[in-house]
N, C-alpha and C positions, 0 to 999 in steps of 0.2 A: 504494500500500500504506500503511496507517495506523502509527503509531509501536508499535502491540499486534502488528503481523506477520499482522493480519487483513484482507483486503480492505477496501475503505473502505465498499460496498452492504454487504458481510457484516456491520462494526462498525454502519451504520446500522441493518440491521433489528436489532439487541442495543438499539442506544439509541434508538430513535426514542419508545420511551414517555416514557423522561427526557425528550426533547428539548421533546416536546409540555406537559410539564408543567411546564418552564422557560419556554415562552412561554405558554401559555394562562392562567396566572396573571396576565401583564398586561392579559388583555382581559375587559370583558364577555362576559357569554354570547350577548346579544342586542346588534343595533346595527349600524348603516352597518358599522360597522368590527368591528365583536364578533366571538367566536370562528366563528358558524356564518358568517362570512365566508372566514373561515382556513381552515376544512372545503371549502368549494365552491368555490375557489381551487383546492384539492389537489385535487380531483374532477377540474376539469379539465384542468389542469396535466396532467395522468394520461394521461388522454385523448389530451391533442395532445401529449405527449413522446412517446407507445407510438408515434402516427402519423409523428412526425418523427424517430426513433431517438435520442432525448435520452438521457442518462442519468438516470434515473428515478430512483435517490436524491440527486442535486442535484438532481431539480426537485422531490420532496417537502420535501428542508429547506429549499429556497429558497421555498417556499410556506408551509411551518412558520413562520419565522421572516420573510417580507416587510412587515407588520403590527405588528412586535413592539415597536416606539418610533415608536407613531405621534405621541405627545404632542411629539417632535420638530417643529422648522421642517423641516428635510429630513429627514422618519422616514424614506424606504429608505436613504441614506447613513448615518444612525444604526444601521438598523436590520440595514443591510451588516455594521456596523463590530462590532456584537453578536453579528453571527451568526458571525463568521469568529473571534472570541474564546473563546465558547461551544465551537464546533469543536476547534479546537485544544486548548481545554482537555479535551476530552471523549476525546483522542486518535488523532480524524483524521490526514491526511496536508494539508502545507501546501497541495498540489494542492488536495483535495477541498474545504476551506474557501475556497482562491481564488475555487474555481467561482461555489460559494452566493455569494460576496461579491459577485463580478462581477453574478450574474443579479439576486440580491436590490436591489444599489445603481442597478442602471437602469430600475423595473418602472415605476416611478412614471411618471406620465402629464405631469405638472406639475414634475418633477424638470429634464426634458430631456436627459439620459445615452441614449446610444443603448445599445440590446442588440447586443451582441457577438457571443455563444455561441448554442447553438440551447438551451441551458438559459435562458439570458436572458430571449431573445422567445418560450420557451413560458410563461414566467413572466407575461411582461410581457400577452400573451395572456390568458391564464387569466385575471388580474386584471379586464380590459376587457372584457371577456366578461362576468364578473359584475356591470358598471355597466347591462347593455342589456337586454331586457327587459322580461319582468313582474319578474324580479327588479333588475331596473337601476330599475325606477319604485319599488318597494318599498324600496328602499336611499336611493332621491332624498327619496322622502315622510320616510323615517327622519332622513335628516342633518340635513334642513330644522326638523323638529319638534324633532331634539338642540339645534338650533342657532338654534331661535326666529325662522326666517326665514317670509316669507308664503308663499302658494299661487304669486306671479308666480316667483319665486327656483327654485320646479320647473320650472314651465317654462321659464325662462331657461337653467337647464342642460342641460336633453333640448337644447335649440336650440343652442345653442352648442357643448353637448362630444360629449352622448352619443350623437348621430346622427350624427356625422366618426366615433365610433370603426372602424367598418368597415375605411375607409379605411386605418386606423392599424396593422391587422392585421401580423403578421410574419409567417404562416403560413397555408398554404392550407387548413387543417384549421379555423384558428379563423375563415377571414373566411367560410367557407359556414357555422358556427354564427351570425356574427354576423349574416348577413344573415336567418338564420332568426330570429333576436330581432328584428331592424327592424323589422318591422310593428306589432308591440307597442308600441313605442315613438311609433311616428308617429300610428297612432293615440287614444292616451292624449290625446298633446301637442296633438295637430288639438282634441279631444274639452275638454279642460280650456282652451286659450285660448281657444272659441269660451262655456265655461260664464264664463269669465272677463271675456269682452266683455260677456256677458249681463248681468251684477251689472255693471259698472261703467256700462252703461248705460242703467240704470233710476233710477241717484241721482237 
């Protein structure tokens, strides 16, 4: 129960406009990390909470707010630590900010914090989910170009991260999406290092 005497889902559907408009102000619209990242996170999040009996408003503000310091060294720890203040300020129950805290501060793939909760690894899901893909190469192409890296830099990371994430899966709802994303992926990477041999040798 939140400190207003109102459920805590009930207080969130009241504030979830605030909430979004507290964090959508740090992000881009567009971008690896931009708000319509934020959006297709909570799409799925949605999704595999409904299938795994989550509680469905921690997993929308843990998806709200997972993003929200990313200019951090550890944004989901920062961004844990944001969200569970935000909460509490807004009149949550210390329960219901725990939750976001906990799922929000272990999503991160590179953090290494295990998920705990089933709010956590639908989190952390949701997240990984949107690295794979047409939108996981769409996101890669995007970071790369933010970040003035080459064309090899893409394919290094399909080879090295994005094709384990399957594996990485918490949930059996998100590893049969993920595996429905694999082929996407493998074949981009097959397609771009074989164009990539081709240029380099011809110098």
């Amino acid at each position: 129960m939140s400190r207003s005497g109102r459920s805590d889902p009930e207080l969130y559907r009241l504030k979830v406009a605030r909430l979004e408009g507290l964090c959508r102000r740090r992000f881009a619209e567009f971008g690896c990390h931009g708000w319509e990242h934020v959006e297709r996170v909570r799409a799925l999040a949605a999704a595999i909470g409904r299938r795994e009996g989550a509680d469905l408003a921690v997993v929308d503000a843990s998806a709200i707010f997972h993003d929200a310091m990313r200019s951090e060294d550890d944004h989901a720890l920062a961004s844990a630590k944001f969200a569970e203040s935000a909460l509490l300020s807004e009149g949550f129950s210390a329960g219901f900010a725990s939750a976001v805290y906990g799922a929000v501060s272990s999503h991160s793939f590179s953090a290494g914090r295990s998920a705990e909760t089933v709010e956590a690894k639908v989190l952390a899901d949701a997240d990984r989910l949107d690295a794979m893909g047409a939108i996981g190469i769409y996101r890669t192409v995007q970071y790369n170009l933010e970040h003035g890296f080459p064309a090899e830099r893409v394919a290094q990371h399909i080879r090295e991260k994005l094709l384990k994430l399957p594996s990485l899966m918490h949930t059996a709802g998100a590893r049969e999406m993920a595996m429905r994303r694999l082929p996407a992926l493998q074949s981009y990477l097959s397609a771009l290092e074989s164009e990539l041999l081709d240029a380099s040798s011809s110098r």
